[in-house]
Each structure stands twice: as structure tokens, then as C-alpha cells.
C-alpha positions in Angstrom: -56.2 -57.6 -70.0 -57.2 -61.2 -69.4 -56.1 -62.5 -65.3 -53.7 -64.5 -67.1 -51.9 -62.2 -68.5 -51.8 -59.8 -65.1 -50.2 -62.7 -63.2 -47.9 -63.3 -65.8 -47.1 -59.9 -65.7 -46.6 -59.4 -61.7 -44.8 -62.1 -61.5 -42.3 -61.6 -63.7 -41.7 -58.4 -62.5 -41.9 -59.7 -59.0 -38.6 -62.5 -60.4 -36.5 -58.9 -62.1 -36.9 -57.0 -58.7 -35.7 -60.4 -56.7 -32.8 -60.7 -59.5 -31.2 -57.1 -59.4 -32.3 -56.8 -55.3 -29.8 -60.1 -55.2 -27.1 -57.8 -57.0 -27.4 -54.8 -54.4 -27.6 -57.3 -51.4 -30.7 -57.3 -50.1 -33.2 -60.6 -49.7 -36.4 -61.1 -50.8 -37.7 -60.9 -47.1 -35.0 -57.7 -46.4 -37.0 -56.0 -49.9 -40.5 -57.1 -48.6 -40.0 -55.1 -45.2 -39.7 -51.9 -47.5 -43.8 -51.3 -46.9 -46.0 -48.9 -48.2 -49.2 -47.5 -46.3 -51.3 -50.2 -47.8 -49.2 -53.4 -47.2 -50.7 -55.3 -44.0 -47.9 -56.1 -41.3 -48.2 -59.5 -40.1 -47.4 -60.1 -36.1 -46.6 -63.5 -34.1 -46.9 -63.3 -30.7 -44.1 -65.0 -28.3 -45.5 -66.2 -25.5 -49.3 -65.1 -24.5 -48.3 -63.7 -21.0 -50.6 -61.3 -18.6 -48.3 -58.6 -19.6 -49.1 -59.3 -23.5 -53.1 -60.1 -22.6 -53.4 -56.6 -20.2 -51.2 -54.2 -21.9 -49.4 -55.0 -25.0 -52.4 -56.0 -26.9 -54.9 -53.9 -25.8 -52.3 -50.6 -26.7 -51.8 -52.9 -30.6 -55.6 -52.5 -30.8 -55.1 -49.1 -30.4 -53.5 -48.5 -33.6 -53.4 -51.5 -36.0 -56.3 -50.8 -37.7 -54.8 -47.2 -38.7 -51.3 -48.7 -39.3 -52.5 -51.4 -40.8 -50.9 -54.2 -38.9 -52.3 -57.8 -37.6 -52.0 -60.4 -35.4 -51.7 -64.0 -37.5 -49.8 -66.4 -35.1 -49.4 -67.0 -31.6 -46.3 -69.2 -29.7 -46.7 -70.5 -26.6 -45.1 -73.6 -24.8 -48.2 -74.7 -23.0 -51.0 -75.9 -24.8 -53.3 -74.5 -22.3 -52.0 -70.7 -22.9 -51.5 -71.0 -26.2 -55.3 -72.0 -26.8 -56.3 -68.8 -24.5 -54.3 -66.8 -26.6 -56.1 -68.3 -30.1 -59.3 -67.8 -28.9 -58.9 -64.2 -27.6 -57.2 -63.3 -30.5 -59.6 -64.6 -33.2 -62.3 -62.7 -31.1 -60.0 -59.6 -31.6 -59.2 -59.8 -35.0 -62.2 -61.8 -36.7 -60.2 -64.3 -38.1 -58.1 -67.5 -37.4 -55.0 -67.3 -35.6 -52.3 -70.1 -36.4 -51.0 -71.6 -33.2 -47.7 -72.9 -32.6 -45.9 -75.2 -29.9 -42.8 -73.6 -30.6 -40.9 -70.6 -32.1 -39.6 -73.0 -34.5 -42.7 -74.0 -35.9 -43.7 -69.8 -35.6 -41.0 -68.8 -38.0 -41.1 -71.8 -40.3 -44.7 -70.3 -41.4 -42.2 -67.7 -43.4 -45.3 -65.2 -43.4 -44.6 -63.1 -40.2 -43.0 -59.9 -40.6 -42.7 -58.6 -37.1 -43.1 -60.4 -33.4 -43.6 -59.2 -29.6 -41.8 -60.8 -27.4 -43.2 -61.5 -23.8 -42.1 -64.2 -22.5 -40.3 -65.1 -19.2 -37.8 -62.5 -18.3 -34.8 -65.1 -18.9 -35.9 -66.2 -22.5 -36.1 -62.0 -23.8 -32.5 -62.2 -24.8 -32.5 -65.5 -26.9 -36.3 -64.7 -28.5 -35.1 -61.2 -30.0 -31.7 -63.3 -31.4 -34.4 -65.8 -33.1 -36.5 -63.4 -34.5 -34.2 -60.9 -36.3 -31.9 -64.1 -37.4 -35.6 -65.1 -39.2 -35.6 -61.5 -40.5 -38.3 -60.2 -38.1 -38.6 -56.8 -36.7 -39.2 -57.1 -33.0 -40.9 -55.8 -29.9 -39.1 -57.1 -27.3 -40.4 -56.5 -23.4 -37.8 -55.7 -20.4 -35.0 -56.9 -18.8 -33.6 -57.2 -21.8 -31.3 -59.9 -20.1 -29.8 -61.1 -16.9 -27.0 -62.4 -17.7 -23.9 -60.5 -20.1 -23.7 -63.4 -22.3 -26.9 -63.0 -23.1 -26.7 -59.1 -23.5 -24.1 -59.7 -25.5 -25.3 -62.2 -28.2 -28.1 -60.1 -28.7 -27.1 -56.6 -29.0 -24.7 -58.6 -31.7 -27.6 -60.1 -33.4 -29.8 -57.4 -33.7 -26.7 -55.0 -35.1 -25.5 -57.1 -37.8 -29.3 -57.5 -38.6 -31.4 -54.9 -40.5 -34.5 -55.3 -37.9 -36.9 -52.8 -36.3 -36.2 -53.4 -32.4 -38.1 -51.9 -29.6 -37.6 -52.3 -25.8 -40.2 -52.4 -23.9 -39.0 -49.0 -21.4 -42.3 -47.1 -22.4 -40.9 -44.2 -20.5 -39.0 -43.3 -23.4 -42.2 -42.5 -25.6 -43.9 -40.6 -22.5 -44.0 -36.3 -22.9 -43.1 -35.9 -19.4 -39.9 -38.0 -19.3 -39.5 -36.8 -22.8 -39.6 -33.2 -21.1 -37.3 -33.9 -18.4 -34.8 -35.5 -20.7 -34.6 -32.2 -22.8 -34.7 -29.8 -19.6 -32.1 -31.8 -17.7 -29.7 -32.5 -21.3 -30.0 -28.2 -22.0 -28.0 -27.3 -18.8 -31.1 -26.1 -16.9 -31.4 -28.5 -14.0 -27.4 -28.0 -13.6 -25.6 -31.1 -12.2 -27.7 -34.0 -10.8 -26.0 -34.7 -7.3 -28.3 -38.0 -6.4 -31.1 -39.6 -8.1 -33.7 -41.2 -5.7 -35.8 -44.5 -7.3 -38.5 -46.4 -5.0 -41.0 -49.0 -6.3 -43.5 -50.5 -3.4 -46.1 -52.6 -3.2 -47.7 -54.8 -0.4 -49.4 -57.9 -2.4 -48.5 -61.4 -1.5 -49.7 -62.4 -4.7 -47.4 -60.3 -6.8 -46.0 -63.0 -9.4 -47.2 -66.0 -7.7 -49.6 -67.7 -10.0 -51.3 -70.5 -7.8 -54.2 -71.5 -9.5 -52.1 -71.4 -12.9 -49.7 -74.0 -11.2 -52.1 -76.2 -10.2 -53.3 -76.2 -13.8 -50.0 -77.1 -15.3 -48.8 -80.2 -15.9 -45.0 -81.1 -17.4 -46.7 -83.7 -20.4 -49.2 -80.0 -21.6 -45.6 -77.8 -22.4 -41.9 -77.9 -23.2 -39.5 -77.9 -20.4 -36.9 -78.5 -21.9 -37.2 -75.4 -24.5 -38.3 -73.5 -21.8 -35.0 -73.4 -19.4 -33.5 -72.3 -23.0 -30.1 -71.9 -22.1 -30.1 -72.0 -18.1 -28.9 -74.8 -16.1 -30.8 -77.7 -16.3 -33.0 -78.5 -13.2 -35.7 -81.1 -12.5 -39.6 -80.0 -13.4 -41.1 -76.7 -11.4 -44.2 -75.5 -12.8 -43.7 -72.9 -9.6 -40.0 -71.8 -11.5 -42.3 -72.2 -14.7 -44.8 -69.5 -13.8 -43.8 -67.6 -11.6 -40.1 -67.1 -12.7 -40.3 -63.6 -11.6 -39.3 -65.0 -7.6 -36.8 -67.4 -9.1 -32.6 -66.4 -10.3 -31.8 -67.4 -12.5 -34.4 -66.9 -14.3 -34.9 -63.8 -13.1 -33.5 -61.2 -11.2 -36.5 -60.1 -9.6 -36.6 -56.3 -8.3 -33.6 -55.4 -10.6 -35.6 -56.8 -13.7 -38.8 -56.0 -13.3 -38.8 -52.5 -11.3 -35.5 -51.0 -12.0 -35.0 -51.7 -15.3 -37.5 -49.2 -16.2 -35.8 -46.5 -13.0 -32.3 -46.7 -14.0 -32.6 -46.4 -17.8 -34.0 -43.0 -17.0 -30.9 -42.1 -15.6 -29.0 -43.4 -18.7 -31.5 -41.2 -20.9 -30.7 -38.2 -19.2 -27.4 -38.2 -18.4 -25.7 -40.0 -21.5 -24.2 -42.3 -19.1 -24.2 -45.9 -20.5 -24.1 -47.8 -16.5 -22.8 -47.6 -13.5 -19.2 -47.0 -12.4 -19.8 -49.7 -9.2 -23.2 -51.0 -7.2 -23.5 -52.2 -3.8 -26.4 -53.8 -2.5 -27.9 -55.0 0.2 -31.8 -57.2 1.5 -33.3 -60.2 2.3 -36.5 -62.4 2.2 -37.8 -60.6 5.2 -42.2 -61.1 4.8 -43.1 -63.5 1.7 -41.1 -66.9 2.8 -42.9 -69.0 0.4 -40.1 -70.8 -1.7 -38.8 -67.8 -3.5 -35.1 -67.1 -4.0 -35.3 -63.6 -5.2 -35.6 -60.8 -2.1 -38.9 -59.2 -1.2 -36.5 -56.3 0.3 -33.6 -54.5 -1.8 -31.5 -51.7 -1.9 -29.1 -51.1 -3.8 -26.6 -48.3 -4.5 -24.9 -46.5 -7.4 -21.9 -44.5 -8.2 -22.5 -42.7 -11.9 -20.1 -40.7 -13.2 -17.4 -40.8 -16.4 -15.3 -44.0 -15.8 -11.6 -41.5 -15.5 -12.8 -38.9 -13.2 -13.5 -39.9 -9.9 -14.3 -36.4 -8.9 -17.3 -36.0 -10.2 -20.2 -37.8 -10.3 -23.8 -38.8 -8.8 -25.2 -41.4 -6.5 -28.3 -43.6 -7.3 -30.7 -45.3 -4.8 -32.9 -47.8 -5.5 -35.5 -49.3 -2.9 -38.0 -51.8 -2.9 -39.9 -53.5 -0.5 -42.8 -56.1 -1.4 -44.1 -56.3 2.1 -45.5 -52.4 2.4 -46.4 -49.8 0.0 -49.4 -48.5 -2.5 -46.9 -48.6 -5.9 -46.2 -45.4 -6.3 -43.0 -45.6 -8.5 -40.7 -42.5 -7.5 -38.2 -41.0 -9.6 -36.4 -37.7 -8.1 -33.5 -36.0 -9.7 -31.9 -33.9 -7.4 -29.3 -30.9 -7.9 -27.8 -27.9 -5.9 -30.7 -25.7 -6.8 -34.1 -28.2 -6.4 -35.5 -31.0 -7.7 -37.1 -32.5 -10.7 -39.7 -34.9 -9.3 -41.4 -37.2 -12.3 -44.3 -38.1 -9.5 -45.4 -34.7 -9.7 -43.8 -34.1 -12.8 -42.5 -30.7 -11.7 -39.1 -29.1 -11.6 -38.9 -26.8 -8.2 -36.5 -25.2 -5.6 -37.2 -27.7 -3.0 -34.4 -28.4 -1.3 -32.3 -25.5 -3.4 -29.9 -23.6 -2.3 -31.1 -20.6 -0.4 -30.3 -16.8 0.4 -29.6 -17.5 3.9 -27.4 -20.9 3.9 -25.7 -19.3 0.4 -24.5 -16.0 3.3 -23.0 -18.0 5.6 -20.4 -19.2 3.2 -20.1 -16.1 1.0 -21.9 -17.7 -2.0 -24.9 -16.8 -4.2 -28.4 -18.9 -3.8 -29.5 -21.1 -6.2 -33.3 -21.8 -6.9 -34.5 -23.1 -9.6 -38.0 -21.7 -11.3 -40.8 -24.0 -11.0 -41.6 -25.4 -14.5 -44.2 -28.0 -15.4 -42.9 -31.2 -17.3 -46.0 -32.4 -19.9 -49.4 -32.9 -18.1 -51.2 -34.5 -15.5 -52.1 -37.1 -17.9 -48.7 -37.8 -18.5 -47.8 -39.2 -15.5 -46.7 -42.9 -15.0 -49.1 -45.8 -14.9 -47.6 -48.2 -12.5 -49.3 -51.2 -12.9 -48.0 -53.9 -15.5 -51.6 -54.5 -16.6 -53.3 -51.5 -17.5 -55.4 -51.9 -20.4 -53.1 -50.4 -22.4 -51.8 -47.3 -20.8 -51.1 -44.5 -22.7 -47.4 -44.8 -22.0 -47.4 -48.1 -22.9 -49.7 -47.2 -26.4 -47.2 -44.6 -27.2 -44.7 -47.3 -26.8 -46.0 -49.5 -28.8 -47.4 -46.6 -31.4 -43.8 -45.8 -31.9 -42.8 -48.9 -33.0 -45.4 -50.1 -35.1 -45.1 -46.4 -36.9 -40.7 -47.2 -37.3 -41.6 -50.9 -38.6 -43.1 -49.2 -41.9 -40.4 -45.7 -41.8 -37.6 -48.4 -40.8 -36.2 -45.2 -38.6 -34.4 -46.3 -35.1 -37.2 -46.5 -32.0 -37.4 -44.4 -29.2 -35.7 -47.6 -27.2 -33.0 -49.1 -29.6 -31.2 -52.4 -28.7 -28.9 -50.0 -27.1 -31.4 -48.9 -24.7 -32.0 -52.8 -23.3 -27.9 -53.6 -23.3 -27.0 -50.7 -21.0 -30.2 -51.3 -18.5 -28.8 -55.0 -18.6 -25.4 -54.4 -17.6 -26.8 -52.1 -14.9 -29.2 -55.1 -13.5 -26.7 -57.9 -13.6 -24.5 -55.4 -11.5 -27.1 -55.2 -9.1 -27.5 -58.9 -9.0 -23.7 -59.4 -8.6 -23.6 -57.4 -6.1 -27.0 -59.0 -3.8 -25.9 -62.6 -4.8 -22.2 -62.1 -3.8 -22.2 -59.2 -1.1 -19.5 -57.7 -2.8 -19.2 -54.3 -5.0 -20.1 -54.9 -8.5 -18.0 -52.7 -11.1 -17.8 -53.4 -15.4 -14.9 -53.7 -17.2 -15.2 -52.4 -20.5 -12.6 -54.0 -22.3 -14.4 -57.2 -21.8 -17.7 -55.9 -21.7 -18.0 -57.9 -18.4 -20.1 -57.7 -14.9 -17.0 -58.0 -11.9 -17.4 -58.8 -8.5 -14.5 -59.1 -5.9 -12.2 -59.2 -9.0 -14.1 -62.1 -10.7 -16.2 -62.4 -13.5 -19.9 -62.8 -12.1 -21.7 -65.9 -13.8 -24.4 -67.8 -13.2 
């Protein structure tokens, strides 16, 4: 059969697919996300961060060459980034990389079929909305957003869409929290009575970027499109890069830390937030200009919304000024604990024989049982190298772009850590108790609605 012909051939069988596709509702882009095993996935890249550089990509490497997917484009506002990020990734992928100022000028190539998002903690919410409005699947990195407006256009967005979503809580692809979450939902662990969280570190450099600051310049990026939809203020390449010590755009501890803690709780319980937070801290060590606090804690009451009888307290800490980052996460109930540090379930702290006597009751000790392996346990660090957490993360999503079956962190996942965030910042930015109001779908504090 002469070339000719072939073409002729594919294409007009290409135009009857499009035609009766069009009749059952589904676009040319919605068909052409229908792969098979041998169909490349192209990627964009929003924003070429340390946490993309470090972690995302080197855990991509670790299986797009067996999934068949590939990097093609990079977006970044700064010219300076967004050259780092072509030249690393043509060394990566042994070919050219299209680079773009802008998302705009990323989707308008009309060749990328799937993006990760990592870009400043603020911006998450609005870059998932773009990408699965351009018919994009999406790997989208935590907080999911800071603000319920935002939480709320995008859980919209990616519903009425027919997008592959992943949020970046790894812990959800990890066999140990993976074991905890099936011990703790089959009755075994009995009811969890408090839930202890802690994340501390002692680095004055954690999220400053100085030499990157002195580097930027407000005529080499976008300011405007960067403050996407936050109040407009004057030029701050300090607010620029290192957004992570700045509200509002972002929360800081809540955001960064917690986000990954308290979703955990939300896993295993089936509990979609908090019924109320209180919190408390200060800028007590790192005065350098920040606004967020470099001390926090705040406090939880879990439970179901009508009964105020039952139910679990939550404590988060975090402290910048002391500490070796050591995330803990301990579950506690009557009869032990389940500690995800040591990943073991145990008796400590059960109830025992002789305190049982004294009120007539029977002890409660729970058998010690191993959750996954000592390779399982949680890599801390945001940059890694591509953790196997983080891998299995990323495996997950790559493997549910070509099955189109739901992640292990659906949209869902990042909307119920959000609300549970913006509580927390209600609550440090306004001294009052934080509670959500599910009729609205709104963050309260001392009987108001809690915006920016």
C-alpha cells in the first residue's frame, strides 16, 4: 500500500471516530486521553521549584521510561528559572524542552496531556482550575489552597471536568500509613481518644532564599500574574521567593507541615475536618521580615458535627527555632498507641490490670503489631531525591493517567486538608475559635466569615 494511500486511510478514520465521539459527547482531546500502553504522555511543568528539581522529578524519572510518559514544556514566570529548568530537563530527557513565560502560552501549545503543578503555595488552587479547563490531567502539590474561595472553585473545576488529579499528600501511597489506615478503619485500634502531630526543625534558612533574591529582578518575571488573585501590593522579590514566610500567600506551618498531619487524620477516621480549632504562637527566634509564626500550636476538636459527646482532640506543634525534623504522628486510644515514627501499634500507655481493679473494669492492651517496614517510614525532608513515598506518589498517578481510575489523593483529599488549614489560620490571625459551616461551605471565626 503506497504512504499515500495509508494517510489517506488514517485520517479518514481519525475524522469518523471525531464525528460519532462528537455524537456520544466526548472531544477530540477527552478521546485522545483514552491511551494505550504504547501512546507517549506528554507533561508541562508549572513552575520549576526546588520541590519539582529535588523530588518530583527525580521520582518521574523513576518511572517514565516504563510508563511511557515525558517531559515536553516547562512554565516559569522568571526567565532565569525557567532557563534552569530547560537546560536540566533537556539533559534529562535528550531532547528540547519548549519554554514558556506563562501558563497561557503552556496550554496554547495544545500538545500537553498532563502537568505538575509546583508552584507557590497560593497559586496551587488557580493552576489545577487552568489545567483541567485545558483538558489536562494534573499533579497538583499541597496546600491545596489557603483560602475557601479558592478551595472551592477548584474542587468545582476539577468535578465537572473529566481529569486525572493527584494531591501531592504522598502519605497516602505509603504501606505503612496504608497499614494503619486499614488496622485503625477494621475496629482494631478501638476509638482514637487524641491524635498527637509535631514537625521541628532548627534552620534559619528554611524558606528564605537570599542569594535567589538578590538574583531577581521585577523587569526578568511577571508580577502581576504572579499575585494571581491576591491583593495587589508593590514589588517583593522577598514575598516572591520566599512566599512560604509571607500570608497571604501562604499559611506557613499549616500549609506546609500540617497539611500532610492532619489529612491522616481525615484518612483514618472518615472525618472530612474539624468541628472547631484554636490556636495559639508567635515570631519568637527568626525576626527577619516574615509574617508567618516560627512557633504554632494549634488545637482540634474532631468528632461528627451532631454529637458532641464523642469525639477526639488533635495537637499540632511546630517550632522553627529547635528540633532535628522528626515529623511525629501518634494515634492514641484506651488500650495503646499506634505511633507512625516507629510504625508500631503497642500497649503503651493501655489500660492496665491494676488501674482497670481499682474501678471494677477489665484491662485493655493492645498486641504489638508491625505496620509495613522499616523502609517504609516517612522521609521528612521536602527534597529528597525522590523518596520512595514521594515515587509511589507520583507512580500512582502516572499509572491512573493511562487506567483513568481515581488516585490515591483525589481532589477531595486537598479540599478537606484546605478547610482544615484555613481554620487554623483563622483561628492564629484572629485569636478566636475557628468552626465551618457546612451549609456555606465556609471557614467562621467569632461569628464571621474569615477572609483575607
Amino acid at each position: 500500500m503506497s504512504e499515500s494511500r495509508r494517510e489517506f486511510i488514517k485520517t479518514s478514520a481519525i475524522a469518523a471516530a471525531g464525528t460519532y465521539l462528537g455524537t456520544m459527547g466526548w472531544s477530540a482531546k477527552s478521546y485522545g486521553n483514552i491511551m494505550g500502553a504504547n501512546d507517549r504522555v506528554r507533561v508541562g511543568v508549572v513552575g520549576f521549584s526546588d520541590r519539582f528539581k529535588n523530588s518530583l522529578l527525580p521520582s518521574f524519572l523513576n518511572h517514565n521510561k516504563e510508563l511511557n510518559f515525558d517531559v515536553v514544556a516547562v512554565s516559569d514566570l522568571w526567565n532565569y528559572r525557567r532557563g534552569l529548568g530547560v537546560d536540566l530537563l533537556k539533559s534529562k530527557f535528550g531532547h528540547e524542552i519548549t519554554a514558556c513565560r506563562n501558563n497561557e502560552e503552556l496550554y496554547n501549545l495544545k500538545n500537553i496531556d498532563a502537568v505538575i503543578v509546583s508552584t507557590a503555595d497560593f497559586q496551587h488552587a488557580s493552576h489545577a482550575i487552568e489545567a483541567v479547563k485545558a483538558k489536562c490531567d494534573v499533579y497538583c502539590e499541597k496546600p491545596f489552597a489557603e483560602t475557601m474561595e479558592d478551595a472551592r472553585a477548584a474542587l468545582k473545576a476539577v468535578k465537572e471536568s473529566k481529569q486525572i488529579v493527584q494531591i501531592g499528600s504522598q502519605r497516602r501511597s505509603a504501606p505503612n500509613y496504608k497499614a494503619a489506615s486499614e488496622y485503625i478503619k477494621a475496629g482494631k485500634f478501638g476509638d482514637i481518644t487524641m491524635v498527637e502531630l509535631s514537625w521541628n526543625v532548627n534552620q534559619p534558612g528554611r524558606w528564605r532564599r537570599p542569594d535567589l533574591v538578590a538574583k531577581l529582578r521585577q523587569e526578568d518575571t511577571d508580577w502581576k500574574r504572579f499575585l494571581v488573585n491576591r491583593p495587589y501590593e508593590d514589588w517583593n522579590p522577598r514575598i516572591y521567593l520566599e512566599y512560604r514566610l509571607f500570608w497571604p500567600y501562604s499559611s506557613g506551618m499549616p500549609g506546609q507541615w500540617m497539611s500532610h498531619q492532619i489529612d491522616t487524620v481525615h484518612w483514618f477516621t472518615g472525618l472530612k475536618h474539624p468541628r472547631s480549632v484554636v490556636a495559639n504562637g508567635g515570631i519568637y527566634q527568626w525576626r527577619d521580615g516574615r509574617r508567618n509564626w516560627d512557633t504554632t500550636t494549634a488545637v482540634f476538636d474532631y468528632g461528627k458535627e451532631n454529637d458532641a459527646e464523642n469525639g477526639f482532640q488533635v495537637v499540632f506543634t511546630s517550632r522553627m527555632h529547635n528540633g532535628e525534623e522528626h515529623p511525629a504522628e501518634i494515634y492514641y486510644a484506651n488500650g495503646g498507641e499506634l505511633n507512625l515514627n516507629t510504625n508500631m501499634v503497642s500497649p503503651k500507655g493501655g489500660l492496665t490490670a491494676s488501674a482497670a481493679a481499682e474501678m471494677h473494669m477489665q484491662p485493655r492492651l493492645l498486641p504489638e503489631f508491625k505496620l509495613g517496614t522499616d523502609a517504609d517510614k516517612a522521609v521528612a525532608s521536602a527534597n529528597t531525591g525522590g523518596d520512595p513515598m514521594t515515587s509511589a506518589h507520583m507512580r500512582n498517578w502516572m499509572e491512573c493517567v493511562r487506567s483513568r481510575k481515581e488516585t490515591n489523593a483525589p481532589v477531595e483529599v486537598g479540599y478537606y486538608h484546605s478547610i482544615a488549614n484555613i481554620m487554623t489560620t483563622a483561628a492564629s490571625r484572629t485569636g478566636m475559635k475557628a468552626t465551618f459551616d457546612e451549609s456555606t461551605q465556609e471557614v467562621m471565626a467569632g461569628g464571621k466569615v474569615f477572609k483575607l
